[in-house]
C-alpha positions in Angstrom: 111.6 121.6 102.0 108.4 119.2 100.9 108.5 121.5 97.9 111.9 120.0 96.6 111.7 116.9 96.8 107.8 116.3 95.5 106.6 117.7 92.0 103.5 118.5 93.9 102.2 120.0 97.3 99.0 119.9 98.5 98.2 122.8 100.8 96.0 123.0 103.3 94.7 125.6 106.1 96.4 124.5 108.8 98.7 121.8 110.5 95.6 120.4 112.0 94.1 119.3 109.1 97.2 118.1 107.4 97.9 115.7 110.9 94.3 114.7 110.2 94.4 113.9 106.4 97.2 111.7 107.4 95.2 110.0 110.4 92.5 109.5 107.2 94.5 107.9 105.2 95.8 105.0 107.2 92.6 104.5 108.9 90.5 104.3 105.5 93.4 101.3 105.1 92.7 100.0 108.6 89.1 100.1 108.4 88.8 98.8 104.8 91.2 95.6 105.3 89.2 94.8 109.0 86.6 94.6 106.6 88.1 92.1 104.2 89.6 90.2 107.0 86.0 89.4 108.5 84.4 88.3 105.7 87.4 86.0 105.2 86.5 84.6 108.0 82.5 84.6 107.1 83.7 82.7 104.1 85.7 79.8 105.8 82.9 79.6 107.8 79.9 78.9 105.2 82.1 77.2 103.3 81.5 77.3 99.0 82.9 80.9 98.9 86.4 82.3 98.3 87.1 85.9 99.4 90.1 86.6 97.0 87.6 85.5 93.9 84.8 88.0 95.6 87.1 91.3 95.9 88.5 90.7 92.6 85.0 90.1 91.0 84.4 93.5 92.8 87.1 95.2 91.8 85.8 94.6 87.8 83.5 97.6 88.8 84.8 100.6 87.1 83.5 103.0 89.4 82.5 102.8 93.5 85.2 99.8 94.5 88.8 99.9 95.6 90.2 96.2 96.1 91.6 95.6 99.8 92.8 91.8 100.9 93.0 89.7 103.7 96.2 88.9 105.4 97.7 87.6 108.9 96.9 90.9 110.2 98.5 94.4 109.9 101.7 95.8 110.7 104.3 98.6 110.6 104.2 102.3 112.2 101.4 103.8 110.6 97.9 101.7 109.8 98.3 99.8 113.3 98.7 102.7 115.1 96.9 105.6 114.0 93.7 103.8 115.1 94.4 103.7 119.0 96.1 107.6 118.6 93.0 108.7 117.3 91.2 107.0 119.9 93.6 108.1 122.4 93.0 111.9 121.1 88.9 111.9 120.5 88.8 110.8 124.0 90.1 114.1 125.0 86.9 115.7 123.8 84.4 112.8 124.9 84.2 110.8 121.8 84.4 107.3 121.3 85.7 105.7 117.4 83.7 103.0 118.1 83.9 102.2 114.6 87.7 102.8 113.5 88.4 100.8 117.3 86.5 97.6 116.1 88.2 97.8 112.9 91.3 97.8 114.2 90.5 95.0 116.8 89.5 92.7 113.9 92.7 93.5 112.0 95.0 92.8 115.4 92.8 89.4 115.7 94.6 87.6 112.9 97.3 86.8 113.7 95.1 84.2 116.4 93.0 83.1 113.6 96.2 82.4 111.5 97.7 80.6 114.4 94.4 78.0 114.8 94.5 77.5 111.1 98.2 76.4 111.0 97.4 74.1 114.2 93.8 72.8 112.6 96.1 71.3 109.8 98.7 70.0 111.9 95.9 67.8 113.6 95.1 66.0 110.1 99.1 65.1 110.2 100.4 62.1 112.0 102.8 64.2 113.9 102.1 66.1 117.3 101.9 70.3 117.3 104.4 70.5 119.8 106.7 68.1 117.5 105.7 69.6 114.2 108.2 71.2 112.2 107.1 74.4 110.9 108.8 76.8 108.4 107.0 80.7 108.0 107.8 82.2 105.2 108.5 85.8 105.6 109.1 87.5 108.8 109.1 91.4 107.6 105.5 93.2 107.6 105.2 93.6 104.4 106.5 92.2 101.0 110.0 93.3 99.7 111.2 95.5 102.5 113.3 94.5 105.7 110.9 96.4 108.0 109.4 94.1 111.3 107.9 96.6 113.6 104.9 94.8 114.6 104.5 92.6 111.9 101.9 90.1 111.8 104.6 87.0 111.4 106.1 87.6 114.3 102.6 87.5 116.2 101.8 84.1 114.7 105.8 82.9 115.7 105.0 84.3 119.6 101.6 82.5 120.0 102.7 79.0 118.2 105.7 79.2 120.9 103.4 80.0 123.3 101.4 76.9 122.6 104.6 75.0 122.5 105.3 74.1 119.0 109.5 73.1 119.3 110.6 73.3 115.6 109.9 76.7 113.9 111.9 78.3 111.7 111.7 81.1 109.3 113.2 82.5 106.2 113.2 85.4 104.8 115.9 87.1 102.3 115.6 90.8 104.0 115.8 90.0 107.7 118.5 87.9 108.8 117.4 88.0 112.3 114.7 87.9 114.5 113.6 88.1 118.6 110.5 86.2 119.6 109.4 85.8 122.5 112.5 85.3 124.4 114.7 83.5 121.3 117.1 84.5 119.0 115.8 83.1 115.3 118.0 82.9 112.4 116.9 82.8 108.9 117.7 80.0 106.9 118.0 79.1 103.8 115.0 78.3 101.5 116.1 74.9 99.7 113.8 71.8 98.2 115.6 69.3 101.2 114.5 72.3 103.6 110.7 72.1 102.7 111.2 68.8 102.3 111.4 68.2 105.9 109.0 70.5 107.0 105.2 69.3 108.6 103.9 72.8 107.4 104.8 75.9 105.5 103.3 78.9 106.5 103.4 82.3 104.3 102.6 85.3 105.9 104.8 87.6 103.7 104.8 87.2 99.8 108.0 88.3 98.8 108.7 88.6 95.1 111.7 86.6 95.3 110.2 83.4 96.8 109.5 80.7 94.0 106.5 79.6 94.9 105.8 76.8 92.2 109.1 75.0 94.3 107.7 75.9 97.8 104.4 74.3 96.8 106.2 71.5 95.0 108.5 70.4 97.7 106.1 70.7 100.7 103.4 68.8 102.2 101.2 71.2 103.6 101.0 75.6 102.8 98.7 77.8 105.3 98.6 80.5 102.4 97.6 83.5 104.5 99.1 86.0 101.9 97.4 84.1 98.6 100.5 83.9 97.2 100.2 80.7 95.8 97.4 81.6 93.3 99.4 81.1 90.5 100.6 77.9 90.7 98.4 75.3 89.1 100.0 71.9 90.7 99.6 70.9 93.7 96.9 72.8 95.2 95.6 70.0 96.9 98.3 71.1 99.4 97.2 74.4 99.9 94.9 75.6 102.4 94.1 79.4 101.7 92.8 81.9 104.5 89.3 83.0 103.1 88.6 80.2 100.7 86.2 78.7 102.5 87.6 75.2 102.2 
């Protein structure tokens, strides 16, 4: 069946290893962006040093380096899980993935370390958290699809309720709706009056389709957790970027 609808199958011995080369794959992912993610961190924290500028200065290696990026966390059925099944199964012959467990407790992290961001640049605003109005800007896991299971956005919407922020909203053109924590959230519609209004934009997915010259224009403060923004030249005093070390 695999056979017709690939050009090419990779065989291998047995189901085993197939179900492991699988487990592989999405872990190498998990482990590589936990990686990135902490030394996003490391960088806001010494300050003078911008993580998308270092991985990309990496990535000019020809040989040795594949670029992986920091984000709000990681989401979808495959690279958040796979960690805790493997975990789940080694444990079954008394052995601890110490290593792919720590990974994937960095990437699950995020989302918290997004949240304080958003509420750090609140504080510099003359308007309370729990008043603030705050857009986020894609809701879906990843960019361009319609797919939410356990995205990252969603995580940051729950604990920013949880800490009782009042006014949040969301757009996004592939989910129309949303449940968080107990509410029903509509998306609405991304317009300059819209942004206008808003305390603080927060991206967490960077869908093609968002024009993000306007967003920038018409707001008055982005938490950029995607980097989306790195093309637009004006404005960027608005910006604050996860892993810039601003």
């Amino acid at each position: 069946v695999v056979g017709q609808s690939v050009s090419d199958v990779i065989r291998v011995s047995n189901p085993k290893v197939a179900e492991m080369e699988k487990l592989l794959e999405n872990i190498f992912r998990s482990v590589n962006i936990a990686l990135v993610n902490e030394l996003a961190q490391l960088c806001d924290r010494m300050g003078g040093i911008n993580i998308w500028e270092v991985v990309d200065a990496a990535a000019s290696k020809p040989f040795g380096f594949m670029p992986f990026y920091p984000g709000p966390g990681i989401g979808g059925h495959c690279i958040l899980i796979d960690p805790y099944y493997l975990e789940w199964l080694a444990k079954a012959y008394d052995f601890q993935t110490n290593f792919i467990s720590l990974a994937a407790e960095v990437n699950e992290n995020m989302p918290f370390y997004v949240r304080n961001m958003v509420q750090r640049e609140l504080s510099f605003r003359p308007v309370s958290f729990k008043k603030a109005k705050i857009l986020i800007l894609g809701v879906a896991f990843k960019k361009d699809v319609d797919d939410t299971r356990h995205s990252p956005a969603l995580k940051v919407m729950e604990l920013l309720l949880r800490d009782g922020a009042t006014n949040i909203s969301y757009s996004d053109p592939y989910v129309p709706t949303v449940h968080v924590d107990g509410r029903d959230f509509k998306s609405v519609k991304l317009t300059p009056k819209l942004m206008k209004s808003m305390d603080c934009i927060l991206i967490t997915t960077d869908h093609s389709s968002y024009d993000y010259e306007s967003v920038v224009k018409h707001s008055k403060c982005i938490v950029d957790a995607r980097n989306a923004t790195r093309h637009v030249k004006n404005g960027r005093e608005k910006i604050v970027l996860l892993g810039d070390g601003k």
